[in-house]
PyMOL commands that place a pseudoatom at each C-alpha (Angstrom):
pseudoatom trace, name=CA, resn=UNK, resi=1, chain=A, elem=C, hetatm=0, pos=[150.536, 102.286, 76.940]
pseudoatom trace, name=CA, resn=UNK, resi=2, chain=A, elem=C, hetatm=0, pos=[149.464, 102.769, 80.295]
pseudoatom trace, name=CA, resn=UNK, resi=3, chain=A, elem=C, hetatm=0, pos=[153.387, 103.846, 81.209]
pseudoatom trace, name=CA, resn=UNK, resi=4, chain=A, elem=C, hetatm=0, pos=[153.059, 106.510, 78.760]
pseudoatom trace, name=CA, resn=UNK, resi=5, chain=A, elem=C, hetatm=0, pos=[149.643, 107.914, 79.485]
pseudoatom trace, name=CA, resn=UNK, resi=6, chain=A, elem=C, hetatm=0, pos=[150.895, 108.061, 83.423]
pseudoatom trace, name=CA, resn=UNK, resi=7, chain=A, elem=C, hetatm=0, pos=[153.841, 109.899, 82.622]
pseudoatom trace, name=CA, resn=UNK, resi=8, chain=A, elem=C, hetatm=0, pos=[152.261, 112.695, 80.071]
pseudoatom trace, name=CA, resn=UNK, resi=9, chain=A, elem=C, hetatm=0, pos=[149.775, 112.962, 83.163]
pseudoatom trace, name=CA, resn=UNK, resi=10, chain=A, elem=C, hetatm=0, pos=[152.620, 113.816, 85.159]
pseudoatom trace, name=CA, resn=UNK, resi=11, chain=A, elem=C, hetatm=0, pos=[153.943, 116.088, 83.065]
pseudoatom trace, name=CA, resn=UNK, resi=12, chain=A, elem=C, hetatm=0, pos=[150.575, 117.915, 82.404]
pseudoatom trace, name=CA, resn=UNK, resi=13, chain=A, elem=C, hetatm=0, pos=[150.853, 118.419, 86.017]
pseudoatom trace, name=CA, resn=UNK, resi=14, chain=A, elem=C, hetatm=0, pos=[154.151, 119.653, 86.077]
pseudoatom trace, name=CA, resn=UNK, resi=15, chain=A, elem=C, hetatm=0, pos=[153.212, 122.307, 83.556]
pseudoatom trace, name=CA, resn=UNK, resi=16, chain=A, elem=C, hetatm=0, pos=[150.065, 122.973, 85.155]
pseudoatom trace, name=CA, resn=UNK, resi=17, chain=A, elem=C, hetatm=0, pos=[152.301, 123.732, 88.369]
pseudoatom trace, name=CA, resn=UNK, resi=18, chain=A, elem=C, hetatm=0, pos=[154.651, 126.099, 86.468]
pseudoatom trace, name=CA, resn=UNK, resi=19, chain=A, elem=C, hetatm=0, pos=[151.718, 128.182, 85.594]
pseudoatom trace, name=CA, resn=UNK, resi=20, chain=A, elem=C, hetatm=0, pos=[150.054, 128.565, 88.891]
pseudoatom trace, name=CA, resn=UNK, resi=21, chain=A, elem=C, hetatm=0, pos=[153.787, 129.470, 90.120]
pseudoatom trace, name=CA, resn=UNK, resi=22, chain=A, elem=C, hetatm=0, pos=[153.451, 132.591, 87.838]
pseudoatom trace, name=CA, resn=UNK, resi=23, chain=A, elem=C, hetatm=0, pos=[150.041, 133.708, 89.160]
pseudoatom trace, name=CA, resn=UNK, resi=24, chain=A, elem=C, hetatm=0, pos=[149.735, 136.822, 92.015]
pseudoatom trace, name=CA, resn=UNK, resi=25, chain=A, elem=C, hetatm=0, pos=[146.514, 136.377, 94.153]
pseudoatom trace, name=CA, resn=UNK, resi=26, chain=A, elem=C, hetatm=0, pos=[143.863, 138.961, 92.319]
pseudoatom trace, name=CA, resn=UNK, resi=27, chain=A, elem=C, hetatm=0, pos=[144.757, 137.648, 88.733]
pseudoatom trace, name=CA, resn=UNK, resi=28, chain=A, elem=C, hetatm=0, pos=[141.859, 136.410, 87.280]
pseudoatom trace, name=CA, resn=UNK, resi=29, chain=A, elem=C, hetatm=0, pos=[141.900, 132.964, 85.263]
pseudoatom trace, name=CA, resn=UNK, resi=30, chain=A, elem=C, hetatm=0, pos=[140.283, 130.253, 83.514]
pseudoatom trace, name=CA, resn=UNK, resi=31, chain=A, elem=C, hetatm=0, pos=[140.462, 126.771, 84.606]
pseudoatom trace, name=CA, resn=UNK, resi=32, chain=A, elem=C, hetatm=0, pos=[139.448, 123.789, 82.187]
pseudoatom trace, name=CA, resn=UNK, resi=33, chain=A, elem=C, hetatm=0, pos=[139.225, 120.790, 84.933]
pseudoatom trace, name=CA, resn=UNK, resi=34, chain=A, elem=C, hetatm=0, pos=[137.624, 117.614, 85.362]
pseudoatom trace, name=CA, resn=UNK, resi=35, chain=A, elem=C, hetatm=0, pos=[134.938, 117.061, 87.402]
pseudoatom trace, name=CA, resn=UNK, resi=36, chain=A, elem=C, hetatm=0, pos=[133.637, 114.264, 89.089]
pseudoatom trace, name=CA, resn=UNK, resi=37, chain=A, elem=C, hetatm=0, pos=[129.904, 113.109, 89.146]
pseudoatom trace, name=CA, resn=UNK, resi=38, chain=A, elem=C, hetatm=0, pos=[128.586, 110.487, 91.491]
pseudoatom trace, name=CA, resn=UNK, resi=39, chain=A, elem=C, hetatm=0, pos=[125.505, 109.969, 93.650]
pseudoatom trace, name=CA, resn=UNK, resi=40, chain=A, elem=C, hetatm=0, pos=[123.039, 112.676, 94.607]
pseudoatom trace, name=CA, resn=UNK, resi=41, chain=A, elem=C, hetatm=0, pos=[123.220, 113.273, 98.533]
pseudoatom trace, name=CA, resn=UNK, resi=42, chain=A, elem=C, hetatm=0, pos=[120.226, 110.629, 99.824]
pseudoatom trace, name=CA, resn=UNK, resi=43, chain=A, elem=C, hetatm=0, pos=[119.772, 109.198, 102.943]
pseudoatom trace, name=CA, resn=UNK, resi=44, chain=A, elem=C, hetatm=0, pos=[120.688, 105.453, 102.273]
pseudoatom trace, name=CA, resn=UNK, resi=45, chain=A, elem=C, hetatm=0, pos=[124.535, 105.055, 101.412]
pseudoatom trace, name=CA, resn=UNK, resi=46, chain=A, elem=C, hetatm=0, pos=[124.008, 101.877, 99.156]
pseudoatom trace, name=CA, resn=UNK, resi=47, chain=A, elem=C, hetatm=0, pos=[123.416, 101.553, 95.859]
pseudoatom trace, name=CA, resn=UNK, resi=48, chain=A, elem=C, hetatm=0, pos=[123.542, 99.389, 93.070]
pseudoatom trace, name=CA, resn=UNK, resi=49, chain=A, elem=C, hetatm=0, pos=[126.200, 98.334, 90.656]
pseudoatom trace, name=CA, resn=UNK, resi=50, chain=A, elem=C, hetatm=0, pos=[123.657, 99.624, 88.254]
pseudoatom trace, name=CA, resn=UNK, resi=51, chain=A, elem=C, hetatm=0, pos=[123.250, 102.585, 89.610]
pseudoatom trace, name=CA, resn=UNK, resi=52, chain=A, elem=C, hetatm=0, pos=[126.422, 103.528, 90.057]
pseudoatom trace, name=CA, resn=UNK, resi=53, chain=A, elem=C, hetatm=0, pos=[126.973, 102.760, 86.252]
pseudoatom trace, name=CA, resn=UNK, resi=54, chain=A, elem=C, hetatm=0, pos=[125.146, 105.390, 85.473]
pseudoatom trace, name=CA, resn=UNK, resi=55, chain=A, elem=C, hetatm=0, pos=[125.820, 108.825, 87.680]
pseudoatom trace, name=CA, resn=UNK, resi=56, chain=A, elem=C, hetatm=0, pos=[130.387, 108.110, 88.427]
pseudoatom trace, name=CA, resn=UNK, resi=57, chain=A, elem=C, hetatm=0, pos=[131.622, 110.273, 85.766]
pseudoatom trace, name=CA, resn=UNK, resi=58, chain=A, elem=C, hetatm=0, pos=[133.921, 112.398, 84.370]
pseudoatom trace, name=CA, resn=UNK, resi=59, chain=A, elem=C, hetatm=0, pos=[132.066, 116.100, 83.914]
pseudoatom trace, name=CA, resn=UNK, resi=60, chain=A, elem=C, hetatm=0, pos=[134.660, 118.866, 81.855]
pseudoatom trace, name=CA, resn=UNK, resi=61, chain=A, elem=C, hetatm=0, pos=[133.992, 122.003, 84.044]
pseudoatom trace, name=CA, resn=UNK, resi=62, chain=A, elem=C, hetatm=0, pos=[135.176, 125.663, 82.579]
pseudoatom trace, name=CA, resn=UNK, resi=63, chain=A, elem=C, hetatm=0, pos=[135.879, 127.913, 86.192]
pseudoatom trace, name=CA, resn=UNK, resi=64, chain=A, elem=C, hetatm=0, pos=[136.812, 131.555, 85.709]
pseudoatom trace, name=CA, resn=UNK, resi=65, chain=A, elem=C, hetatm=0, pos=[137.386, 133.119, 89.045]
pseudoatom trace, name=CA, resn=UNK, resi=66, chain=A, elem=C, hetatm=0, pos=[140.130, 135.136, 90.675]
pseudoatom trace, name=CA, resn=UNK, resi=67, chain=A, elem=C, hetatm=0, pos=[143.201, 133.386, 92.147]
pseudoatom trace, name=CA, resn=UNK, resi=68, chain=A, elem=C, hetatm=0, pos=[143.979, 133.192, 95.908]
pseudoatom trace, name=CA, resn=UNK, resi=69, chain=A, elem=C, hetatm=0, pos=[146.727, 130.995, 96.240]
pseudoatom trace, name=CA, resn=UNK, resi=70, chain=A, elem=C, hetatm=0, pos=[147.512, 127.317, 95.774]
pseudoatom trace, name=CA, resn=UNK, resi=71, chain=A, elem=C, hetatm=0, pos=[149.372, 124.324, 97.636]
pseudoatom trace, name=CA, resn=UNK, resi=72, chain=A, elem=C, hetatm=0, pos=[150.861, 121.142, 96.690]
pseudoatom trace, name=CA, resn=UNK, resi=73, chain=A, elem=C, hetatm=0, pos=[147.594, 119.166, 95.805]
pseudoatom trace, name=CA, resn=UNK, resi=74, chain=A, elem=C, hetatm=0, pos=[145.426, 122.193, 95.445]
pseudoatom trace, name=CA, resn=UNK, resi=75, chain=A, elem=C, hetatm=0, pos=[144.342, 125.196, 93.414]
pseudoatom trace, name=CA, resn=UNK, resi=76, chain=A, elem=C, hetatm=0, pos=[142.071, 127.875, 95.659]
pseudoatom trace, name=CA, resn=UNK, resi=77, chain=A, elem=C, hetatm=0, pos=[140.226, 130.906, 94.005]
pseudoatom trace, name=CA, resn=UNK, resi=78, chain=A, elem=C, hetatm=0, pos=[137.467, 132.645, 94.887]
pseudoatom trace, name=CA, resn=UNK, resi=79, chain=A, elem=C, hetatm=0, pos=[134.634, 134.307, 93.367]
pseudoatom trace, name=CA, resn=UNK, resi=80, chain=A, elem=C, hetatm=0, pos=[134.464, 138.218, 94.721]
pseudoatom trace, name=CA, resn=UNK, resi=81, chain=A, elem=C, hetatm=0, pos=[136.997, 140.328, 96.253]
pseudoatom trace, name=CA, resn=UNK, resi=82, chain=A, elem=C, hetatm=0, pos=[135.679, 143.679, 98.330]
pseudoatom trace, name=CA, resn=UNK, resi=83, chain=A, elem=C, hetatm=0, pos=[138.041, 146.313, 97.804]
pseudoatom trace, name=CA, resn=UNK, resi=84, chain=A, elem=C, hetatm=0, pos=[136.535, 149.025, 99.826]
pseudoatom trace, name=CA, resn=UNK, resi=85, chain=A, elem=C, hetatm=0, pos=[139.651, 149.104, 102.071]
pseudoatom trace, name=CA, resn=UNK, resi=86, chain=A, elem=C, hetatm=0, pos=[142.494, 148.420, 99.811]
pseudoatom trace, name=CA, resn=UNK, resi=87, chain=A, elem=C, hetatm=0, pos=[144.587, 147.297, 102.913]
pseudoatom trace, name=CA, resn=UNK, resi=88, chain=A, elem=C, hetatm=0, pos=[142.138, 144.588, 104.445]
pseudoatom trace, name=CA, resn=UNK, resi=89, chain=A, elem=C, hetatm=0, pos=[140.489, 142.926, 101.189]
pseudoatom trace, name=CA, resn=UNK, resi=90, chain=A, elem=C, hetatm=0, pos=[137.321, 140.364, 101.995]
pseudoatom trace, name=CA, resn=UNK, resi=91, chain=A, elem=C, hetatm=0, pos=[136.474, 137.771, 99.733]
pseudoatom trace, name=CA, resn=UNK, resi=92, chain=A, elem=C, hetatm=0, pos=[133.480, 135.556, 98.851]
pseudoatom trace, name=CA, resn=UNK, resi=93, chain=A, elem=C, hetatm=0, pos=[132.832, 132.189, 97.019]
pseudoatom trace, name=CA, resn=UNK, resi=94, chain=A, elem=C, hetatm=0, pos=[135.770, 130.344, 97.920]
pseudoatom trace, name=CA, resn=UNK, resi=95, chain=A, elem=C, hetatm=0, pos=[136.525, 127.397, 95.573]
pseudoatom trace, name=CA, resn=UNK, resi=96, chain=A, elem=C, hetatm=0, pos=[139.060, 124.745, 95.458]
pseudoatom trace, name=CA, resn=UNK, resi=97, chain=A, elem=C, hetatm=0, pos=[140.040, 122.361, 92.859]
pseudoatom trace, name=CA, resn=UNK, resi=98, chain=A, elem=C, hetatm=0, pos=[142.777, 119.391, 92.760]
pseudoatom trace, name=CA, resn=UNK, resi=99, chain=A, elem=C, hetatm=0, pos=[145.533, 119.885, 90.939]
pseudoatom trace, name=CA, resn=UNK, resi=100, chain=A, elem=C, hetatm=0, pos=[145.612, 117.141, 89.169]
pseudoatom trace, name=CA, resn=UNK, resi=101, chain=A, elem=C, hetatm=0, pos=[142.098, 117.731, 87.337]
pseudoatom trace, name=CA, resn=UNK, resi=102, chain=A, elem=C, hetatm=0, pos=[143.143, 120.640, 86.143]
pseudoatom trace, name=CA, resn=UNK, resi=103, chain=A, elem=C, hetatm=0, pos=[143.976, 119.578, 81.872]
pseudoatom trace, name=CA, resn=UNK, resi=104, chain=A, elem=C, hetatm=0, pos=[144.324, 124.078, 81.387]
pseudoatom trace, name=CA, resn=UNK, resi=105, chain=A, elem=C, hetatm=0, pos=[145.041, 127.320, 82.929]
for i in range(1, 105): cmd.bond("trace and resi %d" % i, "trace and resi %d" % (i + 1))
show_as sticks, trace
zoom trace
């Protein structure tokens, strides 16, 4: 079971891949992804087994945002896009999520 659950995750990814392929930068999309949770940013970096229990999780996160670009491991969009000057475009609210949380595009 575990074989086959490893290899539809691998080809989830491979058809999340062939989508992003078809994207220009400026198209704007909507990513279902996984998330992860995990400990809120204290000063003290241990923690119980107990505690830990309770915030590492999976969190299903909905991101619509305009596409930049993307690498082997990495989808990048970002937020904004200033198109005062249509030949030197600024952007704002960069965001990047791995690949292989992505489960829709």
């Amino acid at each position: 079971m575990a074989q086959s659950s490893v290899a539809a995750g691998k080809r989830l990814t491979m058809k999340i891949k062939t989508t992003l392929k078809k994207l220009k930068r400026g198209d704007v999309v909507s990513i279902d992804w996984i998330d992860a949770g995990d400990l809120d940013d204290s000063p003290s970096s241990w923690f119980s087994e107990a505690d830990a229990e309770k915030v590492f999780k999976e969190i299903p996160v909905q991101t619509i945002a305009v596409y930049f670009g993307h690498g082997k491991e990495n989808l990048f969009l970002v937020r904004d896009t200033e198109k005062q000057d249509i030949n030197s475009l600024y952007y704002n609210g960069a965001c990047v999520i791995p690949i292989g949380c992505i489960r829709s595009v």
